[in-house]
N, C-alpha and C positions, 0 to 999 in steps of 0.2 A: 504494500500500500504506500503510494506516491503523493506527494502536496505540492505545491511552491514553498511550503515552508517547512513541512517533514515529512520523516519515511515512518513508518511502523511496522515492527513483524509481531504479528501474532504468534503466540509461540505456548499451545498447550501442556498443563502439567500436571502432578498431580494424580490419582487412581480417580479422580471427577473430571478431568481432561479440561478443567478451568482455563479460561482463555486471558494469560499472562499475555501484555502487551509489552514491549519496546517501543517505545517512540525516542525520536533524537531531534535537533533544528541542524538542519543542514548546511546553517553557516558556522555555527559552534561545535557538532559536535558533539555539544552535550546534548545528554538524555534523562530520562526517566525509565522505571519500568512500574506497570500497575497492577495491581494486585498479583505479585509472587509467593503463591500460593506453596512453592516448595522446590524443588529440583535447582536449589541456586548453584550451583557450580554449571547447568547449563544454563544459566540465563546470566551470570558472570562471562561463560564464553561465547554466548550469542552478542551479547553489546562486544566485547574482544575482537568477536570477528568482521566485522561494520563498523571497527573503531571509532569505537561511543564510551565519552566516560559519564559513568551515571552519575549523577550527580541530586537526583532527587529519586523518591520510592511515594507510591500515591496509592492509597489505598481507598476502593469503593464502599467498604463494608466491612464487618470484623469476621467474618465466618473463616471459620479453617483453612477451607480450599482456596481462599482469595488471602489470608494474612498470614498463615503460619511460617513461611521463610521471610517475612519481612526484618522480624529482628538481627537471621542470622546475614542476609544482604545488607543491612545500613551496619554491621559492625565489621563487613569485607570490606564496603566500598567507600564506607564514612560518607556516605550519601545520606540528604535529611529525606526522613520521612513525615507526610503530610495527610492526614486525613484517616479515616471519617472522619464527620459530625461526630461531636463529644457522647451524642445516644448511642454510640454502640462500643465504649470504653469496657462493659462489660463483658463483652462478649472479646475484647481485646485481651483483656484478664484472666481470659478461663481460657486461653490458647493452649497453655501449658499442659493444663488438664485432658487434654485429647490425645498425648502420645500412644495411649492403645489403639489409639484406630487405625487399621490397616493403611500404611503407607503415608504414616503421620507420623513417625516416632521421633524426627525432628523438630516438633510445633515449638513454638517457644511466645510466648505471650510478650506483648511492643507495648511502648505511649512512644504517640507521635510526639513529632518537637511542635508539632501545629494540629490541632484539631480546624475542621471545616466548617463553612458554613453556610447558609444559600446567600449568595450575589457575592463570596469570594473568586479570589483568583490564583489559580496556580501558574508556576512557568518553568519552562528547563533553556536554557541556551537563548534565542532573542523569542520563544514560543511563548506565549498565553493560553491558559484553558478556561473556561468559567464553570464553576460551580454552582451544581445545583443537589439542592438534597430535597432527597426522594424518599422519606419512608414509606414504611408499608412492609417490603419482604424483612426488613432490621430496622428499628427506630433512628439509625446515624445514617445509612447508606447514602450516599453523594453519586453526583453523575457530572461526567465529565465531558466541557462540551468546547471542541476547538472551530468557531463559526466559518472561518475563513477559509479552513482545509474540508467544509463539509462534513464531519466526522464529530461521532459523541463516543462514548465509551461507558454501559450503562450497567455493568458489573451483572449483579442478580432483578436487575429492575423487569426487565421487560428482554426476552426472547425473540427469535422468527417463530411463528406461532403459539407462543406460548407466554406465560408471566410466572415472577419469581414465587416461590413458597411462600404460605403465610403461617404454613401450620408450626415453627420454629421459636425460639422465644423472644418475644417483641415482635411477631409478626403480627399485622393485621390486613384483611385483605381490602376494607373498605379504604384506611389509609392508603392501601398501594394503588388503591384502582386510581383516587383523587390525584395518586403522585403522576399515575402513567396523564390521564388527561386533560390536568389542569395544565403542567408542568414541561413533558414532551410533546404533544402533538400541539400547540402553539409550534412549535420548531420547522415546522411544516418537512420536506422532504429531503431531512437530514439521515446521512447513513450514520448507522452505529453498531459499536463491535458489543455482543453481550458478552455477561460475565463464560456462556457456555454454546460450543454450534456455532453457527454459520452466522454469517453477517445478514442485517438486511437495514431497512426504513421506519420513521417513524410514519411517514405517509403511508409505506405498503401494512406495515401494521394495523393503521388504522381502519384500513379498508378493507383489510382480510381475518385478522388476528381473532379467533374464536371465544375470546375472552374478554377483549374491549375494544373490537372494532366497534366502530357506530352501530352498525347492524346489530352485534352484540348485547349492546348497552341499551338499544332504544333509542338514540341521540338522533334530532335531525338537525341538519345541516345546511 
């Protein structure tokens, strides 16, 4: 994935095949990586080989698959880590507690140097992202949205067909539905990488998505 202002590799990890992004700004350089969920010695040598120095770690949400190698990343690369929303510190805290779960046994519980918060801004290299928080699938979850290069990054928010869990702790599904359509679909037909799967739109979502497209919901338009 191409911009005028950066590249991105998507780069799955993880036994939940969580979609770990790289992004870098192409005049710096530097990079970020978001939600690295685990396997840091390849996503050390994925920015390695693209010669990216990280320089920031962003996290959409506290869940295991998306946060358990974040502490051991920002203590490799002394890269700051930035986000969620302070709502899901809890869930940031009991990281550690997960090592039994198949294909976890590195988890290690983070605090960001920066909690998130909606109308902040993130940046790596001369790149800006805005921030927007989405609860509903976890009361912190943030979505990450770079307007210029078309692209958002919506963690557990919203899928290609599908929408994040509510049945987890701090889930609610009424807050997520409020987050997907007050929140994203103003955005009009912006691509976004989810936390899992294939890429797609918030437009094509809307139109299709079984869960809250308009049709869905009842909405006219």
């Amino acid at each position: 994935m191409t911009s005028p202002l950066f590249h991105a590799a998507i780069l799955p990890v993880t036994p939940y095949q969580q979609n770990c992004t790289l992004v870098w700004c192409d005049v710096t350089k530097q990079g970020a990586l978001i939600d690295p969920g685990g396997e840091v010695d390849r996503l050390i040598a994925a920015a390695a080989r693209n010669g990216v120095t990280v320089e920031k770690i962003f996290l959409t949400h506290g869940h295991l698959d998306h946060a358990s190698g974040a502490a051991e990343l920002k203590r490799r690369t002394g890269a700051r880590l930035e986000g969620p929303h302070e709502g899901d510190r809890f869930l940031l805290d009991a990281l550690g507690q997960n090592r039994t779960t198949p294909g976890f046994g590195h988890a290690e519980p983070c605090t960001p140097d920066r909690f998130l918060g909606d109308g902040d801004t993130v940046s790596f290299g001369e790149v800006t992202m805005d921030v927007i928080h989405c609860p509903g699938h976890t009361p912190g979850h943030v979505v990450f949205v770079q307007p210029e290069a078309n692209i958002a990054f919506s963690g557990d928010v919203l899928f290609k067909g599908s929408i994040g869990r509510t049945d987890l702790a701090g889930g609610d599904a009424a807050t997520l539905i409020h987050s997907i359509v007050e929140k994203l679909w103003p955005l009009g037909d912006l691509g976004f990488v989810p936390g899992h799967g294939p890429m797609s739109s918030f437009a094509e979502e809307r139109r299709t998505n079984p869960f809250v497209s308009d049709v869905a919901l009842g909405r006219r338009v």
